[in-house]
Backbone as CSV, one residue per row, in Angstrom:
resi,resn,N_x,N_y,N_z,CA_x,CA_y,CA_z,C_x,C_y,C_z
1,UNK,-181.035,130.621,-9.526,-180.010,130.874,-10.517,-178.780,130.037,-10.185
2,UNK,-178.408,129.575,-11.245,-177.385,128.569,-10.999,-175.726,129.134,-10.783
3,UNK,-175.068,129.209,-10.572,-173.807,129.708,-9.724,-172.843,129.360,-11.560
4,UNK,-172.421,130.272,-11.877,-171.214,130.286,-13.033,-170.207,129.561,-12.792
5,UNK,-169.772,129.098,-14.007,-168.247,128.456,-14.030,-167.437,128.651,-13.406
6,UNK,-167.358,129.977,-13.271,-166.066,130.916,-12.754,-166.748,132.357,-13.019
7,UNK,-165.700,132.809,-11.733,-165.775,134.280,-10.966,-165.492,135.052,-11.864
8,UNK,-164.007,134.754,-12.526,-163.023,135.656,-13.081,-162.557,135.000,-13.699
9,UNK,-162.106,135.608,-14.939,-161.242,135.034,-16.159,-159.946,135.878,-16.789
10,UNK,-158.487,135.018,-16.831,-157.914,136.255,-17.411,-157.455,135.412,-18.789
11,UNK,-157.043,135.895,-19.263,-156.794,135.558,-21.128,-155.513,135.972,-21.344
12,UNK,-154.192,135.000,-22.022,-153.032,135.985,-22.465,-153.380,135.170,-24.281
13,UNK,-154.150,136.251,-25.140,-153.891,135.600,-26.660,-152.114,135.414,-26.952
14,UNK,-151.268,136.277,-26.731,-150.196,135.551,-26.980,-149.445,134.194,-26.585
15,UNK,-149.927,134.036,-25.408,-149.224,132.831,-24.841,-150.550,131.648,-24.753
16,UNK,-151.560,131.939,-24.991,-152.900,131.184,-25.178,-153.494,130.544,-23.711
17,UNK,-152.575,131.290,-22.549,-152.522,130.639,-21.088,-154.142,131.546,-20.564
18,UNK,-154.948,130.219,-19.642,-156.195,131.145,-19.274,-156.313,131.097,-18.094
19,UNK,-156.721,131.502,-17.004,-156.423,131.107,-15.358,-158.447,131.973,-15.373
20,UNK,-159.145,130.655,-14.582,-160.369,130.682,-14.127,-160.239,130.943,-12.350
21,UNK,-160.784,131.698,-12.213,-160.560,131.718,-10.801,-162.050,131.537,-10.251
22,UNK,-162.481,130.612,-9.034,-163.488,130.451,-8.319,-163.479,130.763,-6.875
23,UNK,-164.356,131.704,-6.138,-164.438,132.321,-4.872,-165.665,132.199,-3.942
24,UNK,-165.772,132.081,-3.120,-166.859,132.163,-2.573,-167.209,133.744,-2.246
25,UNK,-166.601,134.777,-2.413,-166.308,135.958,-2.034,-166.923,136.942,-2.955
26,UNK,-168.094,137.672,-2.599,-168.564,138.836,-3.708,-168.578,139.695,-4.463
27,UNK,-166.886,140.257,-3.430,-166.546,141.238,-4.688,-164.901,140.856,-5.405
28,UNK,-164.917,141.805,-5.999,-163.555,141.600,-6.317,-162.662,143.326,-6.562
29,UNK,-161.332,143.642,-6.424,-160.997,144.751,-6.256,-159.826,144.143,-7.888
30,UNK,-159.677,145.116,-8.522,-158.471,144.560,-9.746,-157.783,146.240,-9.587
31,UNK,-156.466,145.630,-9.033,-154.972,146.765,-9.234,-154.526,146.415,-10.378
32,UNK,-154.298,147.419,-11.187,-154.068,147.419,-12.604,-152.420,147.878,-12.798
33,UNK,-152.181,148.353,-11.794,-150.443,148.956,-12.089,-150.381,150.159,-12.683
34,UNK,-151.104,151.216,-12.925,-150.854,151.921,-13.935,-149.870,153.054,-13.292
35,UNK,-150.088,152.859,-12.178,-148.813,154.038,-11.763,-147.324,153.471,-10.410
36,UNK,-147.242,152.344,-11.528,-146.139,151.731,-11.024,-144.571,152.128,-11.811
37,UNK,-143.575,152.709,-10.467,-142.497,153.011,-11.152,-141.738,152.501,-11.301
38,UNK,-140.066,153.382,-11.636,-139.204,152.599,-12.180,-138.574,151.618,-10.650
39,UNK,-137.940,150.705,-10.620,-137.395,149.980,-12.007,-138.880,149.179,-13.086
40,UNK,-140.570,149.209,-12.351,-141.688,148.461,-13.265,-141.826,149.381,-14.227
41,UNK,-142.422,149.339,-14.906,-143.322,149.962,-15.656,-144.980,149.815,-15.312
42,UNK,-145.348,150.883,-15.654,-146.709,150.690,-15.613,-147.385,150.088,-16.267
43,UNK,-148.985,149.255,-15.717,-149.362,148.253,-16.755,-148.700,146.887,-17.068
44,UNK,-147.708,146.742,-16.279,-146.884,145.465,-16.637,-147.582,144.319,-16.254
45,UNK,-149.078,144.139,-15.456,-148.946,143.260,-14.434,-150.377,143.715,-13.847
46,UNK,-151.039,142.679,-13.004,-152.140,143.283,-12.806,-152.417,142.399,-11.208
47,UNK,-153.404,142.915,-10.226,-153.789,141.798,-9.080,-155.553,141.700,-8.891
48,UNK,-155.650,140.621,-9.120,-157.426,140.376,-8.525,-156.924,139.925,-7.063
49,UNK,-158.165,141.112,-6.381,-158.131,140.610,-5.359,-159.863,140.781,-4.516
50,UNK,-159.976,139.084,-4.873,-161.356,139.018,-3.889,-161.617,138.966,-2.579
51,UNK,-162.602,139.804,-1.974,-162.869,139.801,-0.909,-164.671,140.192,-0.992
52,UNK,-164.822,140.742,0.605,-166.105,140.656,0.743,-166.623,142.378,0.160
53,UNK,-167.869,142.487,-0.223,-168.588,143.811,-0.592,-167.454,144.949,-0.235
54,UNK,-167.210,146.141,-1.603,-166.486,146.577,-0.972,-166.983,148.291,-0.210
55,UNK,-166.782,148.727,0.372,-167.161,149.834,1.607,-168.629,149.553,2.058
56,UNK,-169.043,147.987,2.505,-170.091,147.716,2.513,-170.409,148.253,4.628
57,UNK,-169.121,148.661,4.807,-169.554,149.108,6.355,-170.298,150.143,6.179
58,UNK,-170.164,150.880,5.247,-170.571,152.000,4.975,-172.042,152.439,4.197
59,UNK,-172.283,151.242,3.693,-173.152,151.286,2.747,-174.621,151.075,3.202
60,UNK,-175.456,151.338,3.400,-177.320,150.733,4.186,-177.240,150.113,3.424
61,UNK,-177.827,148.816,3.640,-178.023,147.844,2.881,-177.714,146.993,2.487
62,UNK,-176.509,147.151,2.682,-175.325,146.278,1.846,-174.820,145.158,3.394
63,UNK,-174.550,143.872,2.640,-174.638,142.780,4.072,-173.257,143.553,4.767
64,UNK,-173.841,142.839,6.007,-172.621,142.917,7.101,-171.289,142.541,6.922
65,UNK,-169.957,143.314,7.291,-169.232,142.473,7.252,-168.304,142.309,8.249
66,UNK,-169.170,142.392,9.581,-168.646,142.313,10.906,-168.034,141.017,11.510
67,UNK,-166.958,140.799,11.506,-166.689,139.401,12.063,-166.591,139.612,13.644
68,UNK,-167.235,139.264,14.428,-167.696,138.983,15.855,-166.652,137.838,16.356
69,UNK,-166.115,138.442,17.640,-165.313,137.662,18.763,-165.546,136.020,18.366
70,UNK,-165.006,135.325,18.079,-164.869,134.038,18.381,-165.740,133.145,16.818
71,UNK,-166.180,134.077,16.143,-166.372,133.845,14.755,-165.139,133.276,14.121
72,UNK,-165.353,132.178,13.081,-164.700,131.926,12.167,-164.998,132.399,10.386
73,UNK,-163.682,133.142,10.022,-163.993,133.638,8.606,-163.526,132.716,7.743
74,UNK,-164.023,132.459,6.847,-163.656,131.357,5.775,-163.827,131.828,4.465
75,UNK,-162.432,131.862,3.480,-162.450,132.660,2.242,-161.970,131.351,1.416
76,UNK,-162.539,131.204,0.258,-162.169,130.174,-0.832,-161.735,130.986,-2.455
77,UNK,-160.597,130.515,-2.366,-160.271,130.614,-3.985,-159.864,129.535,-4.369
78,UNK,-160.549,129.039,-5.851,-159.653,128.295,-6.398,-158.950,128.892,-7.786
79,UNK,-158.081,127.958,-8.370,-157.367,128.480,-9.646,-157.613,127.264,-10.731
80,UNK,-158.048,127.573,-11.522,-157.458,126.666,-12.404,-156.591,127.352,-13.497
81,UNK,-155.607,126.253,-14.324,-155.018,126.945,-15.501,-155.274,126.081,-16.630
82,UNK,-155.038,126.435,-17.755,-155.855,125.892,-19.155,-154.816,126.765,-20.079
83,UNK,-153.961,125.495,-21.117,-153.450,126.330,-22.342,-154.131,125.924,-23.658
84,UNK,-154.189,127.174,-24.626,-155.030,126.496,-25.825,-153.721,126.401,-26.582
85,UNK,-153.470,125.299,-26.855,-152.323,125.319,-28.180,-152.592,125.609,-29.606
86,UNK,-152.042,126.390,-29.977,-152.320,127.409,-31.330,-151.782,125.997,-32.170
């Protein structure tokens, strides 16, 4: 199976701005804001954040995600941005 364009996609139709994001990383966690206070509002704003499987210490089955003494971890994101002009 061939590996997708991109990981993640976010979309603003008002401003027509698109941000592709590419990871080498399996999962992804998205904070949404919804119980962000004053002076924010909630919902204002959002965070992707990729990393590896998530409670996969926990999980049988699910890969390792032990990084061992003298191991190197290596995380890739890229970004791109793209406007569609209306």
């Amino acid at each position: 199976m061939q590996k997708p364009e991109f990981d993640a996609l976010l979309y603003s139709p008002e401003t027509g701005f698109t941000v592709k994001f590419s990871t080498n990383q399996p999962g992804l966690q998205l904070y949404s804001g919804n119980w962000l206070l004053h002076p924010l509002e909630p919902r204002v704003g959002l965070c992707l954040d990729f990393q590896d499987v998530p409670n996969a210490p926990n999980m049988a089955g699910f890969p390792s995600t032990v990084l061992n003494a003298g191991a190197t971890y290596h995380r890739e994101i890229t970004l791109s941005f793209e406007r569609n002009h209306c």
